[in-house]
Gaussian input, Z-matrix of N, CA and C with variables (Angstrom, degrees):
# hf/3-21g

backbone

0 1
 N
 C     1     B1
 C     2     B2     1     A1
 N     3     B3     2     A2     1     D1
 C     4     B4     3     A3     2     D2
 C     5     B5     4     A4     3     D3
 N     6     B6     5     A5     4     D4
 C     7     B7     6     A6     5     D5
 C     8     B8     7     A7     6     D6
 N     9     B9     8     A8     7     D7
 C    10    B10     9     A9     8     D8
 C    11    B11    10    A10     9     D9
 N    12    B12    11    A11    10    D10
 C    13    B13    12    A12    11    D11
 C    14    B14    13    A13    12    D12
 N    15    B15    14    A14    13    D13
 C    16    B16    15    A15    14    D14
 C    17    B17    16    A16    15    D15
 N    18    B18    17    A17    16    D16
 C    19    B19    18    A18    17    D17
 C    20    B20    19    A19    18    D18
 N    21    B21    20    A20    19    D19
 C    22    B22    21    A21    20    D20
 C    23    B23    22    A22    21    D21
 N    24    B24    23    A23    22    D22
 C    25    B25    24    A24    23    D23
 C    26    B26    25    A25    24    D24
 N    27    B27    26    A26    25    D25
 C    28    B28    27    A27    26    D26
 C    29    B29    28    A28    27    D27
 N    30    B30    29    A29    28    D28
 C    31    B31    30    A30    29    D29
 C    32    B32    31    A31    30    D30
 N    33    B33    32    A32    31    D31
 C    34    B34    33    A33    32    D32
 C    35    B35    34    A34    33    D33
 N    36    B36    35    A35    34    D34
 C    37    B37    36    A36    35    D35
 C    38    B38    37    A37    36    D36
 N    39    B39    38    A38    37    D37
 C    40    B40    39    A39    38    D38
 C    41    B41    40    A40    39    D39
 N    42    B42    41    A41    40    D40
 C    43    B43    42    A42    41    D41
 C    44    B44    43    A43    42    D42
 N    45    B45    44    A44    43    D43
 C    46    B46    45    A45    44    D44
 C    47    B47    46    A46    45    D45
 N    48    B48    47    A47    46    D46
 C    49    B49    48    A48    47    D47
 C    50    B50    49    A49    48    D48
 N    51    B51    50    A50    49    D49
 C    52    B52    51    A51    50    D50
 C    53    B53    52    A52    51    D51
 N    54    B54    53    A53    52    D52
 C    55    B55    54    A54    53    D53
 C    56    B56    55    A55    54    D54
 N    57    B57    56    A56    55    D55
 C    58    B58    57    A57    56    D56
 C    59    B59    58    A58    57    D57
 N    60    B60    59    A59    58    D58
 C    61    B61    60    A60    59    D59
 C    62    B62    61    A61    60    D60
 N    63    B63    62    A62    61    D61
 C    64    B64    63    A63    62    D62
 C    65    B65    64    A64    63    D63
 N    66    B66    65    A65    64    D64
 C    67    B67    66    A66    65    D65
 C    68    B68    67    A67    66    D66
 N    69    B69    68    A68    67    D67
 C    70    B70    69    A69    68    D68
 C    71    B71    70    A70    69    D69
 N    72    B72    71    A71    70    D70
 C    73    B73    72    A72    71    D71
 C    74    B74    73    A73    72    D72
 N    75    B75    74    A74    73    D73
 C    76    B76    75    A75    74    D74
 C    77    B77    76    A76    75    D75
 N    78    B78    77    A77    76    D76
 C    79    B79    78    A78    77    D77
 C    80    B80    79    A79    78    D78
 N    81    B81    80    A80    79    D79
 C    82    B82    81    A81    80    D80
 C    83    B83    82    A82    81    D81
 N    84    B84    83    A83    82    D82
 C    85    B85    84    A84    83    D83
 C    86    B86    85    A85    84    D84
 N    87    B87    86    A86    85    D85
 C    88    B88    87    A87    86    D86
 C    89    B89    88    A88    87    D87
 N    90    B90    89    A89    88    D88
 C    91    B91    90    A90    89    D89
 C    92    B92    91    A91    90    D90
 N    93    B93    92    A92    91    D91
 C    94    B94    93    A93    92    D92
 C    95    B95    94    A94    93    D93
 N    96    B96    95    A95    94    D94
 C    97    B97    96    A96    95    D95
 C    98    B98    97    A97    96    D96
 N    99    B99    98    A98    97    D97
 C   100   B100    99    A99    98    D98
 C   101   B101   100   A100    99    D99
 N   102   B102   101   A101   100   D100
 C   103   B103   102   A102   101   D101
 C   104   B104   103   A103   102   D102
 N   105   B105   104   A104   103   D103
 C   106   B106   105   A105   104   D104
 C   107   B107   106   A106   105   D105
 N   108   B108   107   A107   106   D106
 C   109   B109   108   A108   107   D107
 C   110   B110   109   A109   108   D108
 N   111   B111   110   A110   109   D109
 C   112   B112   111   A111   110   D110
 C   113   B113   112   A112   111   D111
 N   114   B114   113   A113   112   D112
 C   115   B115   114   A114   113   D113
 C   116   B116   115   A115   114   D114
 N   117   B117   116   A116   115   D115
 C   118   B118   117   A117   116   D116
 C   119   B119   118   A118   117   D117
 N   120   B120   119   A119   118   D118
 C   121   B121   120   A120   119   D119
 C   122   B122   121   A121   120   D120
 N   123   B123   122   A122   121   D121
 C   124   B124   123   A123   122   D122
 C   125   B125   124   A124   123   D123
 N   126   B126   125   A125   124   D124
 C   127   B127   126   A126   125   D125
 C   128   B128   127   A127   126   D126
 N   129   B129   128   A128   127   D127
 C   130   B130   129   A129   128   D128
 C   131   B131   130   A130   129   D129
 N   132   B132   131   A131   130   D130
 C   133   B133   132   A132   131   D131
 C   134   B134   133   A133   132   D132
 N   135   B135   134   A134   133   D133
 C   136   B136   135   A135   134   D134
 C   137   B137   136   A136   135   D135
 N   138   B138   137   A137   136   D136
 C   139   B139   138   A138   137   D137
 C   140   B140   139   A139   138   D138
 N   141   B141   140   A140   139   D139
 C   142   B142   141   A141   140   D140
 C   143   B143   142   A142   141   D141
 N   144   B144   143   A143   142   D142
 C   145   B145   144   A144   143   D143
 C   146   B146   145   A145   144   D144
 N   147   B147   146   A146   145   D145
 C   148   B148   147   A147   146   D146
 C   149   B149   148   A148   147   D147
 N   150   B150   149   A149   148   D148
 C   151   B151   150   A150   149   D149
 C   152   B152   151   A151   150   D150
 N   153   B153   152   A152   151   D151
 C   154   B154   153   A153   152   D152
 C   155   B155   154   A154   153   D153
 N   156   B156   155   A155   154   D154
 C   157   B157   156   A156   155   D155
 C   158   B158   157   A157   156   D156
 N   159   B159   158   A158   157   D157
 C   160   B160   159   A159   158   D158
 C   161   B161   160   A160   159   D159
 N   162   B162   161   A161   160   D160
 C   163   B163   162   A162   161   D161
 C   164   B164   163   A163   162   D162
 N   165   B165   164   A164   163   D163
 C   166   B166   165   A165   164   D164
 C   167   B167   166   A166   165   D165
 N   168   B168   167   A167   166   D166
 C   169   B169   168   A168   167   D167
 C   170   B170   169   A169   168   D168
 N   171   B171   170   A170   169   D169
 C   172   B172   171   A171   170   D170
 C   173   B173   172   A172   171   D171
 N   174   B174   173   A173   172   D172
 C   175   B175   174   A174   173   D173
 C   176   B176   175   A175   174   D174
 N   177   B177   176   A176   175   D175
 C   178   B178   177   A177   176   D176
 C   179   B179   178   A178   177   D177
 N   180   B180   179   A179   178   D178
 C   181   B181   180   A180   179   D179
 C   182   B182   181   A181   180   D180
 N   183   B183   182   A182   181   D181
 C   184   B184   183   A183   182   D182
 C   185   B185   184   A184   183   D183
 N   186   B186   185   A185   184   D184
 C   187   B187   186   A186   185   D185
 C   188   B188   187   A187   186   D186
 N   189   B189   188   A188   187   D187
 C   190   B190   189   A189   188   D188
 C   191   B191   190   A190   189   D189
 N   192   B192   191   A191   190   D190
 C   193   B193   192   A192   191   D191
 C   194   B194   193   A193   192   D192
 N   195   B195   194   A194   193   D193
 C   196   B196   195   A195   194   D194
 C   197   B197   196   A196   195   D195
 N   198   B198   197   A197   196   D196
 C   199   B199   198   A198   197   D197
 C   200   B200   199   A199   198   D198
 N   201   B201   200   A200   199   D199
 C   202   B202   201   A201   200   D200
 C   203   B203   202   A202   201   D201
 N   204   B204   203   A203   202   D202
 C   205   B205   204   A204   203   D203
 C   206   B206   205   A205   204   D204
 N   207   B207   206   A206   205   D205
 C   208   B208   207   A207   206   D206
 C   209   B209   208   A208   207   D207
 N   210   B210   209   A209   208   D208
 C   211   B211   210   A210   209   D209
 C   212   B212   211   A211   210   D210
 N   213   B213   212   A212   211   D211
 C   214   B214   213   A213   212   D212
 C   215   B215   214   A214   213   D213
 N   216   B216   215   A215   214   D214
 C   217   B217   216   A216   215   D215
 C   218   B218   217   A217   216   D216
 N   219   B219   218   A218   217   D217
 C   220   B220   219   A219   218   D218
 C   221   B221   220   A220   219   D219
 N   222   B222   221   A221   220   D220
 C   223   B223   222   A222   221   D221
 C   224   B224   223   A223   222   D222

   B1=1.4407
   B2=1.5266
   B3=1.0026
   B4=1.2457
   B5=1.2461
   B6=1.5251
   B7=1.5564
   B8=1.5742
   B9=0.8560
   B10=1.7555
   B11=1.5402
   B12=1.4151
   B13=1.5841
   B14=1.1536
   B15=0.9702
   B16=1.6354
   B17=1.9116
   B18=1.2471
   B19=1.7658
   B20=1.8564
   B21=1.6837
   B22=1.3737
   B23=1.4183
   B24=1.5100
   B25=1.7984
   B26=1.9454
   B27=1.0474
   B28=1.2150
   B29=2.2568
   B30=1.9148
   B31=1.3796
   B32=1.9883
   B33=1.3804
   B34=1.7221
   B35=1.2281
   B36=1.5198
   B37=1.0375
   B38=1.5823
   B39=1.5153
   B40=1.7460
   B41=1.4895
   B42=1.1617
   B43=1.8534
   B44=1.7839
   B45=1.4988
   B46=1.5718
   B47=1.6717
   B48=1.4941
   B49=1.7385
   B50=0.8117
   B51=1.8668
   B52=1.8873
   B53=1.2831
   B54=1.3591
   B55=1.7498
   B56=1.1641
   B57=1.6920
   B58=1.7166
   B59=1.5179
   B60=2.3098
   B61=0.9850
   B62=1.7208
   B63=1.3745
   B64=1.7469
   B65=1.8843
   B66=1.2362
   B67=1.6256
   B68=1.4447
   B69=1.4884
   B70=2.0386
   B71=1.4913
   B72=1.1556
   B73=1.7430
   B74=1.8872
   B75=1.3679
   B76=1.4760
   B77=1.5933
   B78=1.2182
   B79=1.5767
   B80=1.2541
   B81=1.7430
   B82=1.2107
   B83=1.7612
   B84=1.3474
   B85=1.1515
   B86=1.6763
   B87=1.1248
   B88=1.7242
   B89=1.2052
   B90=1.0102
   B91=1.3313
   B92=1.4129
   B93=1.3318
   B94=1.6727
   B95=1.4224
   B96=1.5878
   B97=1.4910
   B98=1.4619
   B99=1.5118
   B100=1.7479
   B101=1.2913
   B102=1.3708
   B103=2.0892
   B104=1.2147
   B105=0.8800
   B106=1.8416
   B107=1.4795
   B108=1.2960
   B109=1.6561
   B110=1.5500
   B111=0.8559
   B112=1.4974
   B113=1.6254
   B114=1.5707
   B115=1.5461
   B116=1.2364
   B117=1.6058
   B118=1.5040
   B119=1.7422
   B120=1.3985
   B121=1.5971
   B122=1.8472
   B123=1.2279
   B124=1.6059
   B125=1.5089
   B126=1.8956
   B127=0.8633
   B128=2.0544
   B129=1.4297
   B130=1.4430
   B131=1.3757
   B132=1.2293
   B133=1.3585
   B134=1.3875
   B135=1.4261
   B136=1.4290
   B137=1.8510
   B138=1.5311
   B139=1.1942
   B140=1.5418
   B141=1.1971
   B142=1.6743
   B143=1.6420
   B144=1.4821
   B145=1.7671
   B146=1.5939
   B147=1.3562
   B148=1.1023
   B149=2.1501
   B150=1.3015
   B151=1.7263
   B152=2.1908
   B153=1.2254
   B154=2.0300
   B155=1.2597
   B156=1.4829
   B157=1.5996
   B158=1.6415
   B159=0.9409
   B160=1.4474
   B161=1.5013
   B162=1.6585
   B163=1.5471
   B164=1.5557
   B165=1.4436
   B166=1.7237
   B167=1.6371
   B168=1.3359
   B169=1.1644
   B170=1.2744
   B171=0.9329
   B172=1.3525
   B173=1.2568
   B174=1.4141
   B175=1.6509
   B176=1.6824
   B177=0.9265
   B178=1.5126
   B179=1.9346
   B180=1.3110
   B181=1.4991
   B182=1.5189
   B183=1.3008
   B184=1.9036
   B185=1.3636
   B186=0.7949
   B187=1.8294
   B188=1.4967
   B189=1.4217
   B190=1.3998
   B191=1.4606
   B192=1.3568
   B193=1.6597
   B194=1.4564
   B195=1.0737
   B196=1.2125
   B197=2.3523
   B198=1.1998
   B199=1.0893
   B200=1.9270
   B201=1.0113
   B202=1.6529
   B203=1.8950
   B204=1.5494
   B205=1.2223
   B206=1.8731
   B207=0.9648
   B208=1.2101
   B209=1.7863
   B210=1.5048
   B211=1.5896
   B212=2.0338
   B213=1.6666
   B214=1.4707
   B215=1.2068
   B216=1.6628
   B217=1.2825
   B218=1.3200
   B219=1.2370
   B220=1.7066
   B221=1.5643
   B222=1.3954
   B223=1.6363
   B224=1.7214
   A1=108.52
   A2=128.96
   A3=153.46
   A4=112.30
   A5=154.61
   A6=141.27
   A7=102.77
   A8=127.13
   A9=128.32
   A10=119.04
   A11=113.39
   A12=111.83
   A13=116.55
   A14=133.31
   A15=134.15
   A16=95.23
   A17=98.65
   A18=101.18
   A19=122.56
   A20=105.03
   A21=92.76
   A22=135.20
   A23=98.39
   A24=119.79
   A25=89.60
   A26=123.83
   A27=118.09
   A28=111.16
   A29=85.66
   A30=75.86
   A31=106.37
   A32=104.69
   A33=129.73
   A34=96.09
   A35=126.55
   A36=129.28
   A37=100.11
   A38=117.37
   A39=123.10
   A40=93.10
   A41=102.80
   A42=110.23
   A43=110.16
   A44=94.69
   A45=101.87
   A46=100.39
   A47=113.25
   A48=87.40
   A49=126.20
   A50=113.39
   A51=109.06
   A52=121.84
   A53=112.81
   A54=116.96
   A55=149.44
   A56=75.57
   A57=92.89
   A58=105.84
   A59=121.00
   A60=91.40
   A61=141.84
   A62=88.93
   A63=109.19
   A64=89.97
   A65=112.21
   A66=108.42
   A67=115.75
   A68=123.75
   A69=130.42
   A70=92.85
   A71=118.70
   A72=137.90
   A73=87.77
   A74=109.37
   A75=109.75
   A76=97.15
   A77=121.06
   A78=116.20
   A79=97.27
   A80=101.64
   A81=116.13
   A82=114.40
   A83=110.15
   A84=126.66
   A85=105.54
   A86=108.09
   A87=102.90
   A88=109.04
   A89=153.20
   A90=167.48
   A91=118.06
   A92=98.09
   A93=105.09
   A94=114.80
   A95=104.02
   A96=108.35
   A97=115.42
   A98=90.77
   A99=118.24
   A100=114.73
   A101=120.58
   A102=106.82
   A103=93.11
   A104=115.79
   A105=129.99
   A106=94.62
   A107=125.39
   A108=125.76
   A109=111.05
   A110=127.28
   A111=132.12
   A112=125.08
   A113=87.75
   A114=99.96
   A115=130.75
   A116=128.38
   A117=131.55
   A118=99.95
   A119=129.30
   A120=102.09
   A121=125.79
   A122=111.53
   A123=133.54
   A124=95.84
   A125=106.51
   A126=114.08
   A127=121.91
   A128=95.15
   A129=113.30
   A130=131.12
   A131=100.61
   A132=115.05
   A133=110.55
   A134=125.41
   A135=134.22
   A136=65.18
   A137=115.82
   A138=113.58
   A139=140.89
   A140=110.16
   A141=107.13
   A142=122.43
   A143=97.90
   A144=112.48
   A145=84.84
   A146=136.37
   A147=138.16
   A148=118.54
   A149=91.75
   A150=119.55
   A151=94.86
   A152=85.54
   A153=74.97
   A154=118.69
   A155=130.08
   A156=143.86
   A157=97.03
   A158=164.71
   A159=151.57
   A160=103.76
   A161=110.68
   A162=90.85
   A163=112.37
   A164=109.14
   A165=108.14
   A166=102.21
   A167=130.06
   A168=134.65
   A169=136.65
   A170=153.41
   A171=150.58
   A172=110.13
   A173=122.87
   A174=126.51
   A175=127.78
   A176=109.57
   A177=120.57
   A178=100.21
   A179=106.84
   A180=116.51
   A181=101.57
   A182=105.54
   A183=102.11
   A184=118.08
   A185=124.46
   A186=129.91
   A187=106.77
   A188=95.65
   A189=102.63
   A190=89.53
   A191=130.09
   A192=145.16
   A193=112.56
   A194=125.52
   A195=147.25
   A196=93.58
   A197=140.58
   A198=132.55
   A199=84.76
   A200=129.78
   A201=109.27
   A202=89.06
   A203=100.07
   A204=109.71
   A205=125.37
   A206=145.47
   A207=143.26
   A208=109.65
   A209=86.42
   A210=94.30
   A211=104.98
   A212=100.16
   A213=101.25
   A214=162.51
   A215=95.51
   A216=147.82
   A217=112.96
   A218=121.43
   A219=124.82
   A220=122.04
   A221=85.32
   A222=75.11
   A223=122.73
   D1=144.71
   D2=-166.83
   D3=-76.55
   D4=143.80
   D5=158.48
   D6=-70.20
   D7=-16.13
   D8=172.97
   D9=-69.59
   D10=-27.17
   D11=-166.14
   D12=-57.32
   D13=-3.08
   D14=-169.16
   D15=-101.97
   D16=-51.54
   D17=-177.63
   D18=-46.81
   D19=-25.58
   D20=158.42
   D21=-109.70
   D22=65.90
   D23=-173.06
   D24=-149.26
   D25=-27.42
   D26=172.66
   D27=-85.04
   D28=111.96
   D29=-168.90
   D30=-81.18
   D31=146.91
   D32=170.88
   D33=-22.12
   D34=143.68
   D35=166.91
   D36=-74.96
   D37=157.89
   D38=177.01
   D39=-116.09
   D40=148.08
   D41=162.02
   D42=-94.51
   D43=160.94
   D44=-167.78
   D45=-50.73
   D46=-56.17
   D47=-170.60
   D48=-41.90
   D49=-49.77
   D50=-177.88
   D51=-38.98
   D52=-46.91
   D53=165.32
   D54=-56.00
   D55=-35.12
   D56=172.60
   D57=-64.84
   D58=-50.90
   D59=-177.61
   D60=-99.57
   D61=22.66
   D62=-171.26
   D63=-79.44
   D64=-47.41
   D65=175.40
   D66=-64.99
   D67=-24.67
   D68=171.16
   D69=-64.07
   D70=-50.34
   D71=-161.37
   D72=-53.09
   D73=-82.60
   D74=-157.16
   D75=-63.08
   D76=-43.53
   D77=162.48
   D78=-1.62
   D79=-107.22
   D80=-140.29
   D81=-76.31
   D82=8.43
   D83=169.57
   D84=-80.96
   D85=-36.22
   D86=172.12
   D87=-75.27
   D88=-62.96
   D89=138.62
   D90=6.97
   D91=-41.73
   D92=175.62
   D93=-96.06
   D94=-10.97
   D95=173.56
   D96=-56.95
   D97=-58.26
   D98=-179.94
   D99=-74.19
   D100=-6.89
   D101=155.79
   D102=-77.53
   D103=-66.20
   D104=-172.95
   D105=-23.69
   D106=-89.93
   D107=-174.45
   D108=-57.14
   D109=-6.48
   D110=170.33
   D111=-71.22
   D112=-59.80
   D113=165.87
   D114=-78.66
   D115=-16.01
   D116=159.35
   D117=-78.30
   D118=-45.18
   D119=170.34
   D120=-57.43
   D121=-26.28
   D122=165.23
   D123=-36.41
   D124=-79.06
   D125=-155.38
   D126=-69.83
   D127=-21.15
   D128=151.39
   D129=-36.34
   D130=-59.70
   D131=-176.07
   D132=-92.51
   D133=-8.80
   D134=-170.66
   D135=-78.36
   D136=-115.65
   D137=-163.43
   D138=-20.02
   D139=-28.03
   D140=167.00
   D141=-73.19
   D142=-12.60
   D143=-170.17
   D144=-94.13
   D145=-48.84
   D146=-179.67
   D147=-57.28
   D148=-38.08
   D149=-175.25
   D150=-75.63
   D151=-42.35
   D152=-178.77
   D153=-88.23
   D154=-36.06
   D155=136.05
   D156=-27.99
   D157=-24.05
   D158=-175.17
   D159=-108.99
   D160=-42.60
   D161=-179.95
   D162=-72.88
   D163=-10.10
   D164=-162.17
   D165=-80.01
   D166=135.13
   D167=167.30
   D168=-56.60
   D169=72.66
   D170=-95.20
   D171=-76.42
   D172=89.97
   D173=169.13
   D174=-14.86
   D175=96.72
   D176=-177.72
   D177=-64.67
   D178=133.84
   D179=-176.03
   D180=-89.03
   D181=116.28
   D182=175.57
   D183=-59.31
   D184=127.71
   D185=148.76
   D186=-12.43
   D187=131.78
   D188=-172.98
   D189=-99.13
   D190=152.98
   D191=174.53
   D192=-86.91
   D193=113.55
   D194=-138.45
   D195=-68.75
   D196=136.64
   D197=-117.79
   D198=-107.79
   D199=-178.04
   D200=171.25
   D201=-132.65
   D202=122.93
   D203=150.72
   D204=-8.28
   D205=125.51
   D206=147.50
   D207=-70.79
   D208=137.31
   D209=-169.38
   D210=-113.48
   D211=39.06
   D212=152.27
   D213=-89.47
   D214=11.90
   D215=153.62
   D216=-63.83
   D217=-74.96
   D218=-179.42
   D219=-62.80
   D220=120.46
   D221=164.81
   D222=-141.25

């Protein structure tokens, strides 16, 4: 056995940038996960709101009842 064998189980020390940018790295890798799944559920629901609006028959707007004067004028 070697006097070294132990030295490749001790991991390299990293300096702060590397860390700093391996943690920006997975950052914005999450981040882009979740626009990503954000905007295909968007677009999900864009089309099913679009898909029930087409089967629905187009709602006829009732007649509005003609409004009655206020009589705080007359006296």
């Amino acid at each position: 056995m070697t006097p070294n064998a132990n030295a490749a189980f001790k991991p390299a020390k990293t300096s702060a940038s590397d860390k700093a940018a391996a943690t920006d790295h997975t950052a914005r890798a999450i981040v882009a996960a979740e626009k990503i799944a954000r905007d295909k559920k968007t677009e999900k629901l864009k089309a099913q709101r679009l898909e029930r609006a087409a089967a629905e028959p187009a709602a006829e707007t009732p007649a509005s009842k003609p409004t009655r004067k206020s009589r705080a004028g007359r006296d």
